[in-house]
C-alpha positions, 0 to 999 in steps of 0.5 A: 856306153850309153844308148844312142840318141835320136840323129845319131847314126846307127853303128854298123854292123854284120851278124849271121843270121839263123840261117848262118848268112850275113847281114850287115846293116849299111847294105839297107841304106838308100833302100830301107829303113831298119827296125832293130830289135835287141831281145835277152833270150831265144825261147824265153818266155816274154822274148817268145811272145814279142817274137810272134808278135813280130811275126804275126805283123810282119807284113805291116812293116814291109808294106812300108819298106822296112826290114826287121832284125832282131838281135840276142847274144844267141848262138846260130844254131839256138836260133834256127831252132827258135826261128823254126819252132815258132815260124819266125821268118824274119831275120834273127841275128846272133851277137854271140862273138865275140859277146854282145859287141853289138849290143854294146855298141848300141849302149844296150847290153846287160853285162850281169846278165850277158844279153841285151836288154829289150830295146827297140830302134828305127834306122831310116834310109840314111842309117840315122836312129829316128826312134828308140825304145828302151827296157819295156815288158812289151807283153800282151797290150803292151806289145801291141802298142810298141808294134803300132809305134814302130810302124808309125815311124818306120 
């Protein structure tokens, strides 16, 4: 499957989250756009950075109604421990099972690799994909800039 476009509704979802509750995606329309980010792998090293970068801007998003999810094949429990070693306190959600459906349903899951590639979407208050980013290395400025697109948007 290919990655989605721009219009497109956003495929619904319902992940557990490091906590271990469910998030489903619908439950935002009407009350917030959604940025979804796919990353590879909790405790990786460029995933690490993204994710504190995340985190450390948290606040610019929801200034502008916004929830943030980031999704990886992790399991739960990988994901706790990710969350609570860097203060991630946002939700991280768990594609693990069955494998990347997810992922795959948003045309984004690398099958050799078994996880997501990094790609990035907002999903407006109707559930419509209104932005996309796919493959970037958001590292150091780069990183940076994807933040500032993302919030131009959302």
């Amino acid at each position: 499957m290919s990655a989605l476009s721009l219009g497109d509704s956003a495929p619904d979802f319902t992940l557990r989250d490091q906590f271990g509750q469910d998030i489903t995606l619908s439950s935002f329309r009407g009350r917030k756009a959604v940025v979804v980010f796919f990353y590879p792998y909790a405790f990786s090293g460029v995933c690490t950075g993204e994710m504190a970068g995340i985190r450390d801007r948290l606040a610019e998003f929801m200034t502008f109604d916004t929830e943030v999810l980031a999704i990886s094949c992790d399991p739960v429990y990988s994901l706790r421990a990710f969350a609570d070693q860097d203060g991630l306190n946002f939700p991280l959600l768990s594609d693990f099972w069955p494998h990347g459906e997810v992922s795959r349903a948003y045309g984004v899951f690398d099958a050799k690799k078994g996880c997501p590639r990094r790609s990035s979407y907002v999903v407006d208050k109707e559930g419509l994909v209104r932005w996309s980013l796919h493959n970037a290395m958001p590292e150091g400025r780069d990183l940076d800039e994807h933040l500032q697109q993302l919030l131009a948007v959302a």
